[in-house]
C-alpha positions as CSV (number, residue, x, y, z in Angstrom):
1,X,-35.2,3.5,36.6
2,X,-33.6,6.5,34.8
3,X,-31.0,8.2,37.1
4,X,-29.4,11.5,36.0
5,X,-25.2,10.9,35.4
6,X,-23.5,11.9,39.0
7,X,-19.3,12.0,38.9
8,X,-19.2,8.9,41.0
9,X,-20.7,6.6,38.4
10,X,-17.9,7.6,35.4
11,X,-16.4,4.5,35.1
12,X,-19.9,2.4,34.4
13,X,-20.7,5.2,32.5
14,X,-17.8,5.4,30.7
15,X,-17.6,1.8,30.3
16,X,-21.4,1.3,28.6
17,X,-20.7,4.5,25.9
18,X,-17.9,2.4,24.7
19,X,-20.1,-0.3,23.7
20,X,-21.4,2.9,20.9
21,X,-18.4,2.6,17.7
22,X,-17.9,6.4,17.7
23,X,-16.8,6.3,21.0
24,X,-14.3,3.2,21.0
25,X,-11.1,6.0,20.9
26,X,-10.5,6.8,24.8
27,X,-9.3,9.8,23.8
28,X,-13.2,10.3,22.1
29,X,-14.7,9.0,25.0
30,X,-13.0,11.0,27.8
31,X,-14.3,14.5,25.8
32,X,-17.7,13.0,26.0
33,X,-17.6,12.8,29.5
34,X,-16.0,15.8,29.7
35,X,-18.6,17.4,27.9
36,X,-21.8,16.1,29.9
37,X,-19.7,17.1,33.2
38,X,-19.6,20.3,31.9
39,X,-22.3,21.3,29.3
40,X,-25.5,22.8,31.0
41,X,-27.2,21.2,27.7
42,X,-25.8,18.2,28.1
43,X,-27.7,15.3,30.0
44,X,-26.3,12.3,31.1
45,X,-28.8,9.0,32.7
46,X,-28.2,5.6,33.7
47,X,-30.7,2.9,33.7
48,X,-30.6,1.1,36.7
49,X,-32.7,-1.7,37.9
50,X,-30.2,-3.9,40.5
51,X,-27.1,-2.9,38.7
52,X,-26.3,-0.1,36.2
53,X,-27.5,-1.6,32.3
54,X,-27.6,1.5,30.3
55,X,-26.6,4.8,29.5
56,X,-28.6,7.3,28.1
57,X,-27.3,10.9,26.8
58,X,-29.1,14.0,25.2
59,X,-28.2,17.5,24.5
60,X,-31.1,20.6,24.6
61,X,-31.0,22.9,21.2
62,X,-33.8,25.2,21.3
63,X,-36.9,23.6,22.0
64,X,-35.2,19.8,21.0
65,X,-34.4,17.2,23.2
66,X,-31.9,15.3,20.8
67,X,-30.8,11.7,22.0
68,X,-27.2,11.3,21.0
69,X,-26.0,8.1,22.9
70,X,-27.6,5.4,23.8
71,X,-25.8,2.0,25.2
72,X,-27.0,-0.9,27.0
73,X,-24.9,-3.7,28.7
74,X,-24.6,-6.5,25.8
75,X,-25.3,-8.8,28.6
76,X,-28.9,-7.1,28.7
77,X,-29.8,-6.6,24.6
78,X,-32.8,-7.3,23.0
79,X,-35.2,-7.5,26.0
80,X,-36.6,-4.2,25.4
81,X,-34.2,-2.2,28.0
82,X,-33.3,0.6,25.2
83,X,-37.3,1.0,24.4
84,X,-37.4,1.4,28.4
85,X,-34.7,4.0,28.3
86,X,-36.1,6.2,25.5
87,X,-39.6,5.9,27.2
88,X,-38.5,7.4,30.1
89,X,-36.5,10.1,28.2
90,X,-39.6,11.4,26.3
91,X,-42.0,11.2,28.9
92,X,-39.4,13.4,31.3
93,X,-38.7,16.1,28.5
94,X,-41.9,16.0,26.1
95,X,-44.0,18.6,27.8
96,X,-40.9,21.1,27.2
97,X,-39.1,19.9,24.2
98,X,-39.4,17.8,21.0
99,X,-37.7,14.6,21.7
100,X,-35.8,13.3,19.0
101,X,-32.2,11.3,17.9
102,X,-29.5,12.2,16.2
103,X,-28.1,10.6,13.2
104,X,-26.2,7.7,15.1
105,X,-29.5,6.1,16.6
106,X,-31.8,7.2,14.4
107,X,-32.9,4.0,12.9
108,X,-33.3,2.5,16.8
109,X,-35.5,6.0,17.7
110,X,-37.5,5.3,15.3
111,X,-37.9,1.2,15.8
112,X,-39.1,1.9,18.9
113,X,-41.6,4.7,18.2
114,X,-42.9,2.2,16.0
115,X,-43.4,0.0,18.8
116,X,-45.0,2.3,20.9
117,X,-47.7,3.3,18.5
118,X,-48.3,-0.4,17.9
119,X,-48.5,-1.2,21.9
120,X,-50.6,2.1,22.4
121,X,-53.2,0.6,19.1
């Protein structure tokens, strides 16, 4: 279940974008925090089914939803948790924004888009 980023959960948070390599610098991953605390635009989810396995974040430009991070628990790869995540992320902000992914999970956006018009076939 997607659940919007609350203060109290930083450290899982925190702890599952640091699996992303552009945000292995503390220093890098801090701002990011910092910056879904604080950024109106700026939207932070966990995915949570008995414990916290992913992290989900977009920012709002105009009439764009853009995915910018997206992390699941190693522990909990490849069973089709990140296809889960974006799911629920398009059908949440599709009837007001284009959903889309920035450059740094492009290629996985698209993969499971792909999947989805295969499934929905």
């Amino acid at each position: 279940m997607l659940i919007r980023y609350k203060k109290n959960m930083e450290k899982i948070a925190m702890g599952l974008l640091s699996f992303m390599p552009e945000e292995k610098d503390v220093k890098t991953l801090q701002d990011t925090i910092q910056s879904y605390e604080t950024n109106d635009d700026w939207h932070l989810y966990v995915w949570r089914e008995e414990d916290v396995l992913g992290a989900i974040g977009l920012r709002l430009e105009d009439n764009q939803a853009i995915i910018q991070h997206l992390s699941v628990n190693p522990s909990h790869r490849n069973s089709g948790l990140g296809n889960k995540m974006i799911r629920a992320v398009k059908d949440k902000y599709s009837e007001t924004y284009t959903v889309q992914a920035d450059q740094a999970i492009e290629a996985f956006f698209r993969k499971c888009l792909d999947n989805q018009d295969s499934e929905e076939q």
